[in-house]
C-alpha positions as CSV (number, residue, x, y, z in Angstrom):
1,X,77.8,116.8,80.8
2,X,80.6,114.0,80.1
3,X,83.1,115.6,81.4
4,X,81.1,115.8,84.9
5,X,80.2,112.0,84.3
6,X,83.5,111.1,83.5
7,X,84.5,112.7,86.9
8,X,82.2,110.8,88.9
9,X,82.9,107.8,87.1
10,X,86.9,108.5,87.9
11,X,85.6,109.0,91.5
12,X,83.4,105.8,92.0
13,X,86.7,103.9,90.7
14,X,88.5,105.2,93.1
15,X,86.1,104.3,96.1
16,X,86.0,100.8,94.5
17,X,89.3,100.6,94.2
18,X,89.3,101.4,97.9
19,X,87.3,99.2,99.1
20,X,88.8,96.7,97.1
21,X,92.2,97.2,99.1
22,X,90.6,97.0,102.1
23,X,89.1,93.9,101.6
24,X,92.5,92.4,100.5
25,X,94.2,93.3,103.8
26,X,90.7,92.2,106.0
27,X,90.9,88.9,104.7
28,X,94.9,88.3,105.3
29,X,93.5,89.3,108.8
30,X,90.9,86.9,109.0
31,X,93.4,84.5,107.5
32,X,95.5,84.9,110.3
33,X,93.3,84.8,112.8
34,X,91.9,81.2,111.3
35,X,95.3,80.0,111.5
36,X,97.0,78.2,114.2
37,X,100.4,79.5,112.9
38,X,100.2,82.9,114.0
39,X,101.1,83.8,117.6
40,X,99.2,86.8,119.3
41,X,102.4,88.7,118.9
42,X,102.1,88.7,115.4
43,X,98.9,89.0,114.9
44,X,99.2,92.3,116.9
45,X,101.5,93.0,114.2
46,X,99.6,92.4,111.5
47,X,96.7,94.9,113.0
48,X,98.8,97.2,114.0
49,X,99.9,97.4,110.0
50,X,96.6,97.3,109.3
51,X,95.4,100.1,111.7
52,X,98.6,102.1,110.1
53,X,97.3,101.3,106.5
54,X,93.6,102.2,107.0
55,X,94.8,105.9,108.2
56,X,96.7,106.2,105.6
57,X,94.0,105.1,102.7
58,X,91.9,107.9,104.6
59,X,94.3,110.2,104.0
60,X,95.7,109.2,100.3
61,X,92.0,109.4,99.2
62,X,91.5,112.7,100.8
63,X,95.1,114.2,98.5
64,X,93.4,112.2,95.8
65,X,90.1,114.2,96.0
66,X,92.1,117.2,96.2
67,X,93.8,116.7,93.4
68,X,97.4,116.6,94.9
69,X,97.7,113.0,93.8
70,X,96.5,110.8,90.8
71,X,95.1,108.2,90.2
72,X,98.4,106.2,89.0
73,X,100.1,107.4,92.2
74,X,96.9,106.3,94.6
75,X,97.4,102.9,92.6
76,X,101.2,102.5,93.3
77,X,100.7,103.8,97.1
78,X,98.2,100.4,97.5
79,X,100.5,97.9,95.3
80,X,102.9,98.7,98.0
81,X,101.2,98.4,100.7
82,X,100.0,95.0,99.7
83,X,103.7,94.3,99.7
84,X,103.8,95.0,103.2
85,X,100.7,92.5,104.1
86,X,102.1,90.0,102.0
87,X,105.6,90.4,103.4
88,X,103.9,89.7,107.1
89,X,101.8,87.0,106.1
90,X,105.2,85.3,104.1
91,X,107.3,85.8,107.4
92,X,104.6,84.2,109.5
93,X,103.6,81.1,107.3
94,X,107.0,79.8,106.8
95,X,107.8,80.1,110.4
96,X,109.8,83.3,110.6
97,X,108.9,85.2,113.6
């Protein structure tokens, strides 16, 4: 039915969008690592958000699939937490440690 295809078209944007998300924080990682930069000190910072921000995708997905978020609210979570990457990766570049 389209309502049933709708839903699973709603729910492969969301994996997508997932995924995509992830991929933006993996390659600041790799980024980092490439760079000479970065100190082990921050780098451990930077995975440590990163470790802190895969959990919490895992667990924003699952309230999403419940249907105690939406999908505007799963898309403001990961703008923010790209703020956070991109905060790191500012402090760290310009020699702020």
């Amino acid at each position: 039915s389209k309502t049933r295809r709708s839903a699973n078209k709603t729910t492969r944007n969301v994996e997508k969008l997932c995924r995509n998300e992830y991929q933006y924080w993996y390659n600041r990682l790799k980024k980092a690592r490439g760079s000479t930069n970065w100190t082990e000190e921050r780098l451990e910072i930077l995975e440590a958000a990163m470790a802190i921000f895969q959990k919490e995708k895992v667990n924003k997905r699952q309230e999403y699939k419940k249907g105690n978020i939406n999908i505007d609210d799963l898309k403001e979570w990961f703008l923010k937490q790209r703020t956070i990457v991109d905060k790191i990766m500012a402090e760290t570049d310009s020699g702020i440690e």
